[in-house]
DSSP file (Angstrom, degrees, kcal/mol; ACC not computed):
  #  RESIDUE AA STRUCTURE BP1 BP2  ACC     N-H-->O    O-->H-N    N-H-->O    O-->H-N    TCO  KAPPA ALPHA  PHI   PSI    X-CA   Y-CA   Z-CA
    1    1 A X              0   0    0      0, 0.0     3,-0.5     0, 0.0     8,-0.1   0.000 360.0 360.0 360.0 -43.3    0.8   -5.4   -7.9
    2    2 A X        +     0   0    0      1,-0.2     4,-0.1     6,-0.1    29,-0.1   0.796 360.0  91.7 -91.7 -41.4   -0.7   -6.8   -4.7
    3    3 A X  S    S+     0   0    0      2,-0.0     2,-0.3     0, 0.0    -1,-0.2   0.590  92.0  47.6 -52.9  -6.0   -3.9   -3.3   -4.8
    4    4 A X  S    S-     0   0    0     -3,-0.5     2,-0.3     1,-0.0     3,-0.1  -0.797  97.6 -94.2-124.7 165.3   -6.4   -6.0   -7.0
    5    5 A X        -     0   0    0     -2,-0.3    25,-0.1     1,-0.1    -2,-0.0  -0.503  62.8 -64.0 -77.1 155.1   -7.5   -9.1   -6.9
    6    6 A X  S    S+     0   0    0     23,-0.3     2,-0.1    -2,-0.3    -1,-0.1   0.049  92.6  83.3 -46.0 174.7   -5.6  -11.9   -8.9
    7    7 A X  S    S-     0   0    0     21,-0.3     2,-0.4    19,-0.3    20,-0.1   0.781  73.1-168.0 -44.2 117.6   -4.9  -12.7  -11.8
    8    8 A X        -     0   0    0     20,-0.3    18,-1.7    18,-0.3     2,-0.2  -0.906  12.5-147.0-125.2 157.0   -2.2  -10.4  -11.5
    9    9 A X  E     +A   25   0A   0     -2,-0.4     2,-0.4    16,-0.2    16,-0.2  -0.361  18.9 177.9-109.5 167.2   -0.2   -9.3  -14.3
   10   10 A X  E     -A   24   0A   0     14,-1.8    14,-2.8    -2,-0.2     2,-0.3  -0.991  43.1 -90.6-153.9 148.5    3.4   -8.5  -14.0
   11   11 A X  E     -A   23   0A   0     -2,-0.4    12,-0.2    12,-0.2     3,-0.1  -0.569  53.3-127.2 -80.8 132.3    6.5   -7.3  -16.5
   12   12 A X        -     0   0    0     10,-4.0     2,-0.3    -2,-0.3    -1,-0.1  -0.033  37.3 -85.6 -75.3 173.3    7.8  -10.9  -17.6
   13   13 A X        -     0   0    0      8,-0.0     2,-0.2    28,-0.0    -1,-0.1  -0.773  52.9-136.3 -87.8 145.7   11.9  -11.2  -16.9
   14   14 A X        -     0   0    0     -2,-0.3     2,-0.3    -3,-0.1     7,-0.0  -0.576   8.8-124.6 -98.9 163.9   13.6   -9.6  -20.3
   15   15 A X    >   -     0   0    0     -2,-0.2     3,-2.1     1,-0.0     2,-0.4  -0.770  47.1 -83.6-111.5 143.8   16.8  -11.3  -22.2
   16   16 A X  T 3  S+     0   0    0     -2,-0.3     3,-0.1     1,-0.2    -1,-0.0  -0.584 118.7  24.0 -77.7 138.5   19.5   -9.3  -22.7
   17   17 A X  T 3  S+     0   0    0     -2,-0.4     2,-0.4     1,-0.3    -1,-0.2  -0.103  85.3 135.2  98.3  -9.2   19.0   -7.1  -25.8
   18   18 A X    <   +     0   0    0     -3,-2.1    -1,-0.3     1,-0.1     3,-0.1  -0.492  30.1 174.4 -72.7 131.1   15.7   -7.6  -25.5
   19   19 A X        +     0   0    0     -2,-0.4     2,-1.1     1,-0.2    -1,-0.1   0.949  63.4  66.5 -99.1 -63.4   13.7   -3.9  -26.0
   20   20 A X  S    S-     0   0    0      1,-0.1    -1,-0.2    -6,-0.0    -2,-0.0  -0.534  80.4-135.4 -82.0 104.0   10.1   -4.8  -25.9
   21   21 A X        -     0   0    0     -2,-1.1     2,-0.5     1,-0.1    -1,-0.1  -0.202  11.8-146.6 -62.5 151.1    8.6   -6.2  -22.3
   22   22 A X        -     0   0    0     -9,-0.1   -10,-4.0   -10,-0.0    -1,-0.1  -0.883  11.2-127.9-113.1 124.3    6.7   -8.8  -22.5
   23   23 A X  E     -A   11   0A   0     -2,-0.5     2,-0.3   -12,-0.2   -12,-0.2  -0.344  22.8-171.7 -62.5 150.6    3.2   -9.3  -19.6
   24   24 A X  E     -A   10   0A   0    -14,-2.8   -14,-1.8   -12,-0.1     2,-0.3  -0.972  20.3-131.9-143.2 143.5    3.1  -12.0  -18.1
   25   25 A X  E     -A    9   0A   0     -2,-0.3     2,-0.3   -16,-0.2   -16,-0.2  -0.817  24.3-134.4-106.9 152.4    0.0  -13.4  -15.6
   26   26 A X        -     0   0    0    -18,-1.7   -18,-0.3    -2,-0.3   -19,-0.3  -0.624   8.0-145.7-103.0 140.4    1.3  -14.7  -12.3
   27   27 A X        +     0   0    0     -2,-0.3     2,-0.1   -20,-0.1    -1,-0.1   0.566  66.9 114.7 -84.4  -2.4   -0.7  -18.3  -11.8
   28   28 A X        -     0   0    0    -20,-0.2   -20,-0.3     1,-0.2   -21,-0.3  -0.236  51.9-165.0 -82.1 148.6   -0.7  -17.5   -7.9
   29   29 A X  S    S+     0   0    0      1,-0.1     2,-0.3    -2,-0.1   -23,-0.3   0.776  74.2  44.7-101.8 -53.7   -4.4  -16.8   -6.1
   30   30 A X  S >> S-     0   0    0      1,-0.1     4,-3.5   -25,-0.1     3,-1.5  -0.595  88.7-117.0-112.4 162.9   -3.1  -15.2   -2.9
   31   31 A X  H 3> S+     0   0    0     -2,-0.3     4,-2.1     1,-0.2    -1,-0.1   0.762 105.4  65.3 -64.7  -8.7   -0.6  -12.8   -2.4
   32   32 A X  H 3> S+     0   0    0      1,-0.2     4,-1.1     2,-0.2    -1,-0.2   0.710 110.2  47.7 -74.1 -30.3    2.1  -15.3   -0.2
   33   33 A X  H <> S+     0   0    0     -3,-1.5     4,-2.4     2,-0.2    -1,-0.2   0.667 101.6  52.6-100.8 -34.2    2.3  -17.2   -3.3
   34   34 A X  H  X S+     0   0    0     -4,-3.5     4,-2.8     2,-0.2    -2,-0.2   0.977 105.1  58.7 -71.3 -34.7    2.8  -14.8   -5.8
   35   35 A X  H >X S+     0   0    0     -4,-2.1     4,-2.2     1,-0.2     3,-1.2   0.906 110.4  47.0 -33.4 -69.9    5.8  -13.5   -3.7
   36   36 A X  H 3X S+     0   0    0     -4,-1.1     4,-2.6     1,-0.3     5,-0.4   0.908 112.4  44.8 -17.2 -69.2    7.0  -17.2   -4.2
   37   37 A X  H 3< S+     0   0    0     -4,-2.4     4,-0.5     2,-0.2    -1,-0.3   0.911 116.6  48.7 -71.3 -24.1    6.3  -17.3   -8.1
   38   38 A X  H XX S+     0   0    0     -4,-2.8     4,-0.9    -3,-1.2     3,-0.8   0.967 111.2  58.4 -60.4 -66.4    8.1  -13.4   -8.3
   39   39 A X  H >X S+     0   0    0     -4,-2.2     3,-2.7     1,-0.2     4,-2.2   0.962 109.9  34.3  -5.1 -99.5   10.7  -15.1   -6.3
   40   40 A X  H 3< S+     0   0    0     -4,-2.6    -1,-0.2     1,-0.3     4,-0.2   0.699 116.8  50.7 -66.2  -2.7   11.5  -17.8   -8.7
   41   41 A X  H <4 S+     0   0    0     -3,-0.8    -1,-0.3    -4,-0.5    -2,-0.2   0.609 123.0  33.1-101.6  -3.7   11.0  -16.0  -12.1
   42   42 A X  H <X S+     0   0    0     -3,-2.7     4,-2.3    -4,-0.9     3,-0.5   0.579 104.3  83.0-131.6 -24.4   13.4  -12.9  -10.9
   43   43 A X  H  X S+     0   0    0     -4,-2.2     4,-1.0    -5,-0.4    -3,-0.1   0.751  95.6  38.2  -4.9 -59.1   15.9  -15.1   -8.6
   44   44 A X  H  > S+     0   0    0     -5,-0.4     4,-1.7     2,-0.2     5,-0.3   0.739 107.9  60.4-100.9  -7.3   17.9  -16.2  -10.9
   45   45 A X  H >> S+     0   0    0     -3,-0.5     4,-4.8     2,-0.2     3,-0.7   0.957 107.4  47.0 -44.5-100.2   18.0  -13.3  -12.8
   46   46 A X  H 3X>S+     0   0    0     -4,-2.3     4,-1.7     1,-0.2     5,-0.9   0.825 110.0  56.0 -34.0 -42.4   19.5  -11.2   -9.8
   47   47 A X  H 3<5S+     0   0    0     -4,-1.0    -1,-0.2     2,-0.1    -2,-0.2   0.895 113.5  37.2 -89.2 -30.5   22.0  -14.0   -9.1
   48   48 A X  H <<5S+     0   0    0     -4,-1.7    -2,-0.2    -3,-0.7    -3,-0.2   0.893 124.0  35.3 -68.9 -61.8   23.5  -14.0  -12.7
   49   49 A X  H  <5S+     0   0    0     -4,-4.8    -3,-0.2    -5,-0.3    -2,-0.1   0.695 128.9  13.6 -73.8 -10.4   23.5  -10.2  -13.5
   50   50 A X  T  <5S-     0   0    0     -4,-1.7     3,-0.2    -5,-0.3     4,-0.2   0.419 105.7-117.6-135.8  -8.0   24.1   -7.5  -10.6
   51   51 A X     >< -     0   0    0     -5,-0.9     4,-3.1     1,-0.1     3,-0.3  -0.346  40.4 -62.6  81.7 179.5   25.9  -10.6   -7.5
   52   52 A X  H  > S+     0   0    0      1,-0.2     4,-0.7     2,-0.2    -1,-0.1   0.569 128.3  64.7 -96.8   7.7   25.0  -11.8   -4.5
   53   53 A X  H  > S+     0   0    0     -3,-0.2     4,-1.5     2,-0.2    -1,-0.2   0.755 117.4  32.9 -66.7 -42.1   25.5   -8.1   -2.7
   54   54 A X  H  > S+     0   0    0     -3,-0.3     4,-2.0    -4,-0.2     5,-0.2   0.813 115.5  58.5 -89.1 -34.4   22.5   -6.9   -4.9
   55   55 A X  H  < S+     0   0    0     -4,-3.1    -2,-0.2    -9,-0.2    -1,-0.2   0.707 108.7  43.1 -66.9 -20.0   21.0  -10.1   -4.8
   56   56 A X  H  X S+     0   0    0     -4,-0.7     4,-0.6     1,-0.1    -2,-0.2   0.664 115.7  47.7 -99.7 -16.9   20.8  -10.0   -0.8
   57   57 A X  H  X S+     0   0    0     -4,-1.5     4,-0.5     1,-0.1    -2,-0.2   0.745  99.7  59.6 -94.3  -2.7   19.6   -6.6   -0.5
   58   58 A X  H  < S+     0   0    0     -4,-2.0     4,-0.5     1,-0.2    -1,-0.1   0.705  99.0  65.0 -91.9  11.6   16.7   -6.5   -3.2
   59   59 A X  H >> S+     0   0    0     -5,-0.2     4,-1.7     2,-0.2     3,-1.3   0.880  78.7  83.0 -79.0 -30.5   15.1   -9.4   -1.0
   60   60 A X  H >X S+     0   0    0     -4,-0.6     3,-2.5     1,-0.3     4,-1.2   0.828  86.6  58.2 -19.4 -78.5   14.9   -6.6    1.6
   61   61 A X  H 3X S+     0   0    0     -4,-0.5     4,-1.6     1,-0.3    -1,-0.3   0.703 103.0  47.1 -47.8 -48.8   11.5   -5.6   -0.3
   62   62 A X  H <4 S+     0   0    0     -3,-1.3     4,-0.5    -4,-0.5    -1,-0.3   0.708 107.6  54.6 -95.1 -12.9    9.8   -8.6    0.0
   63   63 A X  H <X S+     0   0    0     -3,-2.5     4,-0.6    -4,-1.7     3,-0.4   0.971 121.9  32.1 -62.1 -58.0   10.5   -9.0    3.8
   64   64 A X  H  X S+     0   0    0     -4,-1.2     4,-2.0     1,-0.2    -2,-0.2   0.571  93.0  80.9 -81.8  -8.4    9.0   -5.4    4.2
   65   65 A X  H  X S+     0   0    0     -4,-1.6     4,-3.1    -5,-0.3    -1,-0.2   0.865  80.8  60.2 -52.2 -59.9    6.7   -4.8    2.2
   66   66 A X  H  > S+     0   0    0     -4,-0.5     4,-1.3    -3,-0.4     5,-0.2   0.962 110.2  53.1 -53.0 -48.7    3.6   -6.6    3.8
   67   67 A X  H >X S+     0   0    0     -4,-0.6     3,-1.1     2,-0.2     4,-1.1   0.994 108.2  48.8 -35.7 -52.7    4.3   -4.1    6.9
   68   68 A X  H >X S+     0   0    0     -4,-2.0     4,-2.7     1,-0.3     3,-1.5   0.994 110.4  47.9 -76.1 -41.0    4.2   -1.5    4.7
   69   69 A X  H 3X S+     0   0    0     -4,-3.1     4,-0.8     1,-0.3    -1,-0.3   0.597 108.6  53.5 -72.2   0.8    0.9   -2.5    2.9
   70   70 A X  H << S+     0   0    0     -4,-1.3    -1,-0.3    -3,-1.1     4,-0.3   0.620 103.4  60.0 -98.7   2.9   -0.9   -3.1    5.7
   71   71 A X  H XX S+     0   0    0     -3,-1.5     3,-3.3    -4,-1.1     4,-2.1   0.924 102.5  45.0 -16.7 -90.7    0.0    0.0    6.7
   72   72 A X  H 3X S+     0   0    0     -4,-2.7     4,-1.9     1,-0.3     5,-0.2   0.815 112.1  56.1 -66.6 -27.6   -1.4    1.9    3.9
   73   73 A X  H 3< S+     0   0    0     -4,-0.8    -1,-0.3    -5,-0.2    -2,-0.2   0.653  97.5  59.4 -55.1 -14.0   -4.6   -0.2    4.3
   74   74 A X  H X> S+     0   0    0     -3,-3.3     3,-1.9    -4,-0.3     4,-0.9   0.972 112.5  47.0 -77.7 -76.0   -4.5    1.0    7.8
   75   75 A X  H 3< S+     0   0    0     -4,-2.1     4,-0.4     1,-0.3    -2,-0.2   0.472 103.3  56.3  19.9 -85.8   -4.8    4.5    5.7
   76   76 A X  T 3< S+     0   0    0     -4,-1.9    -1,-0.3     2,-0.2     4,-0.2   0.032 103.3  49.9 -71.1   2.9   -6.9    3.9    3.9
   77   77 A X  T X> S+     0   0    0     -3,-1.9     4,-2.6    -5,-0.2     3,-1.5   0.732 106.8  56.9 -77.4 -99.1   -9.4    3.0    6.2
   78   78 A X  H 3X S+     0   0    0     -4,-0.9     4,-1.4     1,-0.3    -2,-0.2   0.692 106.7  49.0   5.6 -62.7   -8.9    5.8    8.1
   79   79 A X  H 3> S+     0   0    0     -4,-0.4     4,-2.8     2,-0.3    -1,-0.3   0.923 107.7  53.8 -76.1 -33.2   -9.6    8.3    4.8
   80   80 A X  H <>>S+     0   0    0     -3,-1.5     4,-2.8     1,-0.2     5,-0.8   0.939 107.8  50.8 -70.7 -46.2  -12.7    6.8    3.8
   81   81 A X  H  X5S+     0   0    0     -4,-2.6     4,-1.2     1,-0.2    -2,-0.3   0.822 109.3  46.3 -73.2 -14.2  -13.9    7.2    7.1
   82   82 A X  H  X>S+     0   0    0     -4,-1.4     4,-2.5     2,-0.2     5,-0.5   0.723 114.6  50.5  18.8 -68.9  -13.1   10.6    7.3
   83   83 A X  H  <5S+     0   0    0     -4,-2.8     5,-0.5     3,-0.2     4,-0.3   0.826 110.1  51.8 -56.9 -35.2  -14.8   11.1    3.4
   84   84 A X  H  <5S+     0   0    0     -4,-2.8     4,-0.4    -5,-0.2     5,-0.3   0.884 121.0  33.5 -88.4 -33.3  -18.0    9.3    4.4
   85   85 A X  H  <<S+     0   0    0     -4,-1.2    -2,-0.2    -5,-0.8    -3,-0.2   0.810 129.9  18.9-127.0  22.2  -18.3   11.5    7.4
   86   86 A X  T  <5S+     0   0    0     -4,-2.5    -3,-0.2     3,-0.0    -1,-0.1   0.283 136.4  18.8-129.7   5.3  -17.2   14.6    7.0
   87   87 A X  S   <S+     0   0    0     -5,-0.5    -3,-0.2    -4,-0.3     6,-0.1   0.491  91.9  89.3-153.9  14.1  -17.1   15.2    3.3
   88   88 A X  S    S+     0   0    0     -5,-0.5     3,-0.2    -4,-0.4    -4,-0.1   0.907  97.5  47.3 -70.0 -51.5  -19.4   12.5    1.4
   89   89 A X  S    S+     0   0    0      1,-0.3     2,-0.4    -5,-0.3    -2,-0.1   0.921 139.1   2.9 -54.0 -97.9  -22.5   15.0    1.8
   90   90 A X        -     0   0    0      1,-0.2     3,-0.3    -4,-0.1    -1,-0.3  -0.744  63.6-179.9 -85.1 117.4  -20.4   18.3    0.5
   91   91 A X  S    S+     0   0    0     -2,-0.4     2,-0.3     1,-0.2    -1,-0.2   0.915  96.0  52.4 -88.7 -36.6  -16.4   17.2   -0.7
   92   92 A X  S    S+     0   0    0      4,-0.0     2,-0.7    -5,-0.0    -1,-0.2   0.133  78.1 135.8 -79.6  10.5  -16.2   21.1   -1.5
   93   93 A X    >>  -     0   0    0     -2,-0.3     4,-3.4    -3,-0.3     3,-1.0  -0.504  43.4-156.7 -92.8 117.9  -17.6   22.3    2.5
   94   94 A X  H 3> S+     0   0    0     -2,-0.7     4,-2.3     1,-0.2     5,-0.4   0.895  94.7  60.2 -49.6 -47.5  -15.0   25.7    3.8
   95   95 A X  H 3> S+     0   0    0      1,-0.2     4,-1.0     2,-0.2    -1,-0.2   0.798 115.0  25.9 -81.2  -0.2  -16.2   24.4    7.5
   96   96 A X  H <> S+     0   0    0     -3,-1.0     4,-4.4     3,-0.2    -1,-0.2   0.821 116.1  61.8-106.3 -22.4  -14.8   20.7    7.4
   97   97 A X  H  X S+     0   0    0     -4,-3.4     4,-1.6     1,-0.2    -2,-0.2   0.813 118.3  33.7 -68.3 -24.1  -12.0   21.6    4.7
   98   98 A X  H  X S+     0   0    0     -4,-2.3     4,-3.5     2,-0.2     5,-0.6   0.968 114.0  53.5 -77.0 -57.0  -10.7   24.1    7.8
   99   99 A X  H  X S+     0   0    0     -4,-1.0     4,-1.6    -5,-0.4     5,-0.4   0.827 113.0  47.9 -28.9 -50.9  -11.8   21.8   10.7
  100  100 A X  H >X S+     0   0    0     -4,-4.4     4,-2.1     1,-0.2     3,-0.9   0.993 116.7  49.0 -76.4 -76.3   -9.4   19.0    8.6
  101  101 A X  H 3<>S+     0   0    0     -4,-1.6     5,-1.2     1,-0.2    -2,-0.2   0.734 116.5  34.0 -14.6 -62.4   -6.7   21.8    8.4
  102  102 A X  H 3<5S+     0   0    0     -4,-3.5    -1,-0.2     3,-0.2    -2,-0.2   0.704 123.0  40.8 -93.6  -6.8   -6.5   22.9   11.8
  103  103 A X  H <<5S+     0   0    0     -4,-1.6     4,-0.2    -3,-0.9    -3,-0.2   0.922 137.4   9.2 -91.7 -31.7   -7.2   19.4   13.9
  104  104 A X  T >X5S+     0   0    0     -4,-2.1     3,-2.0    -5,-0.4     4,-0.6   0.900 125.6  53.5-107.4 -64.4   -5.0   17.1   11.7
  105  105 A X  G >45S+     0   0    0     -5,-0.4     3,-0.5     1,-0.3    -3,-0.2   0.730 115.5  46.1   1.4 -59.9   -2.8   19.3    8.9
  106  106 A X  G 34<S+     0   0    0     -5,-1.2    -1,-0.3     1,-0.3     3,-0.1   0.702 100.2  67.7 -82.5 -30.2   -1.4   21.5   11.9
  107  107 A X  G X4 S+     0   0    0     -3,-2.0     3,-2.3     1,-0.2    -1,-0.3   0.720  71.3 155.7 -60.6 -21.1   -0.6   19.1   13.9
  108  108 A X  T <<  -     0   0    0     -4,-0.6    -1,-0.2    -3,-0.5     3,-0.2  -0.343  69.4 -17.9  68.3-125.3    2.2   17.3   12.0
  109  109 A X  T 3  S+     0   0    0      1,-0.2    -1,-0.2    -2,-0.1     3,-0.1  -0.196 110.4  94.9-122.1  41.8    4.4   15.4   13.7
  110  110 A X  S <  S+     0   0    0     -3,-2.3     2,-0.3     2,-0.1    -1,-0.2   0.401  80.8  23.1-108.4   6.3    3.9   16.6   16.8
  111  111 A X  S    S-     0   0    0     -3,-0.2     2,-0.6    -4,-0.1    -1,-0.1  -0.951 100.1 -64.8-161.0 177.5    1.7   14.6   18.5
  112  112 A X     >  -     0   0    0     -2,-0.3     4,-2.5     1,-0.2     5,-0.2  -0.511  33.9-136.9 -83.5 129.3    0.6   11.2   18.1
  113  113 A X  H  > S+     0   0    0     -2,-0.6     4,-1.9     1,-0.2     5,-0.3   0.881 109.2  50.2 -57.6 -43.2   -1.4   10.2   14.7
  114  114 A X  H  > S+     0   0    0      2,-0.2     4,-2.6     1,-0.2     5,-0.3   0.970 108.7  55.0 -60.7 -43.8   -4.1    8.0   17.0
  115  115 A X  H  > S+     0   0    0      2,-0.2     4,-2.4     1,-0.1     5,-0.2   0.995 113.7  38.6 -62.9 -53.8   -4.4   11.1   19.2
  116  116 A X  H  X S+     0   0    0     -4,-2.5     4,-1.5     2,-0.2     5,-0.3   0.993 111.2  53.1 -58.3 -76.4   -5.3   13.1   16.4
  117  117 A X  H  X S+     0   0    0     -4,-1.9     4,-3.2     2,-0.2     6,-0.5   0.955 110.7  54.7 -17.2 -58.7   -7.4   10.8   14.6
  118  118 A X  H  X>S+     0   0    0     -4,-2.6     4,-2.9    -5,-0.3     5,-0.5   0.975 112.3  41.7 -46.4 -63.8   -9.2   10.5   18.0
  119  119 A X  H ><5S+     0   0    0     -4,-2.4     3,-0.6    -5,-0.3    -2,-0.2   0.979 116.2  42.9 -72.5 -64.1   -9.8   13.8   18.3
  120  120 A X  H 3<5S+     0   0    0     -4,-1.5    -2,-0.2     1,-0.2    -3,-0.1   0.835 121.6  40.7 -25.3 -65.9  -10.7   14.8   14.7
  121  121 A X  H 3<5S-     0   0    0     -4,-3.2    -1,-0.2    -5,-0.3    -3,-0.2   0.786  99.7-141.7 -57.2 -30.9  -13.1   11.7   14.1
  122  122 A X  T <<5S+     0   0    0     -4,-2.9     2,-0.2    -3,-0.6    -3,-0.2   0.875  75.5  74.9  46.7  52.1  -14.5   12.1   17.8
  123  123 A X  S   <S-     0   0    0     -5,-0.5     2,-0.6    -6,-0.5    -1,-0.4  -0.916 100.9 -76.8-167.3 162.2  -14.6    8.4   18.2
  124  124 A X        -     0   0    0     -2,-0.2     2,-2.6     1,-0.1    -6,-0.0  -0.623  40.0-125.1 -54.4 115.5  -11.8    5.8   18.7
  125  125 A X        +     0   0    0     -2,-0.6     2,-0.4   -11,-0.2    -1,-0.1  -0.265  44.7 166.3 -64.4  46.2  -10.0    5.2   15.7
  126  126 A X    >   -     0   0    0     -2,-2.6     3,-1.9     1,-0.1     4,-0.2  -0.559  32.0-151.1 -60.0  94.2  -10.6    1.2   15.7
  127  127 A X  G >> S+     0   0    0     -2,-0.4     3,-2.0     1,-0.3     4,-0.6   0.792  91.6  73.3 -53.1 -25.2   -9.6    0.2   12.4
  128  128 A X  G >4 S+     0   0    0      1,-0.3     3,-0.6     2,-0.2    -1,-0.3   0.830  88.6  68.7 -57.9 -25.5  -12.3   -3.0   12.8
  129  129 A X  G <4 S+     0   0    0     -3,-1.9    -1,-0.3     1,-0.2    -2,-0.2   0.304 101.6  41.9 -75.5   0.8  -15.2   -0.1   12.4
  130  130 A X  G X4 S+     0   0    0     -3,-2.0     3,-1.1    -4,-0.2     4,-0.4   0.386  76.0 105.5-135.4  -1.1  -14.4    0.6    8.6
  131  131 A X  T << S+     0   0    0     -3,-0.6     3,-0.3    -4,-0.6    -2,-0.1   0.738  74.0  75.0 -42.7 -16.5  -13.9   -3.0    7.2
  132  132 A X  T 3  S+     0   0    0      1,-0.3    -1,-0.3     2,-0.2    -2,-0.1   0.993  80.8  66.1 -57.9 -78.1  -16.9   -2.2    5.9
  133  133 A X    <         0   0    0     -3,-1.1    -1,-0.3     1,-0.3    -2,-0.2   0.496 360.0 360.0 -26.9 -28.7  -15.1    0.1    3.5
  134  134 A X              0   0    0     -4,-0.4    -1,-0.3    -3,-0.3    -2,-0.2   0.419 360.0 360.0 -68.9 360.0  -13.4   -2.7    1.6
């Protein structure tokens, strides 16, 4: 939902029987507010149809969710720099496609993802250095 800029569009709440969903565009400009306007169109929804057991855990998502997406902007930072400077010139190049194999790939989960980064990129891995990339 959240990956574009507004106006963002979103499956409307259905009536029961209803087959076809219907879009709907959320009137909100930033994303704290569309939570809010998701919130009140799906609310009441949840509290009539499944109880307040289903109803307290599918708020769970909207608590975590901004962790997790800045997260994956964290990520995605992180890959684009990586693509602009080891695979922008040639995406097809044997020596970085190994290099990316054996420094990050091989590691796993065995050592710490900054320490690897660090080492791979051969710079700190400062997420402020790629903002550029949005």
């Amino acid at each position: 939902l959240l990956h574009h800029p507004p106006p963002w569009v979103v499956p409307a709440p259905q009536a029961p029987g209803q087959t076809r969903p219907r879009m709907l565009t959320l009137k909100a400009t930033t994303p704290e507010a569309a939570y809010g306007e998701l919130g009140s169109l799906y609310m009441p929804l949840l509290r009539h149809s499944r109880g307040v057991q289903e109803l307290v855990s599918s708020v769970d998502h909207f608590v975590n969710y901004p962790a997790m997406y800045y997260s994956y902007l964290y990520s995605v930072a992180f890959s684009k720099r990586v693509w602009h400077k080891y695979f922008a010139a040639d995406p097809f190049s044997a020596v970085q496609g190994e290099r990316l194999r054996k420094t990050v790939l091989c590691a796993g989960a065995a050592e710490d993802p900054k320490e690897i980064l660090k080492r791979y990129l051969e710079e700190d891995p400062d997420p402020t250095r790629f903002v550029h990339h949005f």
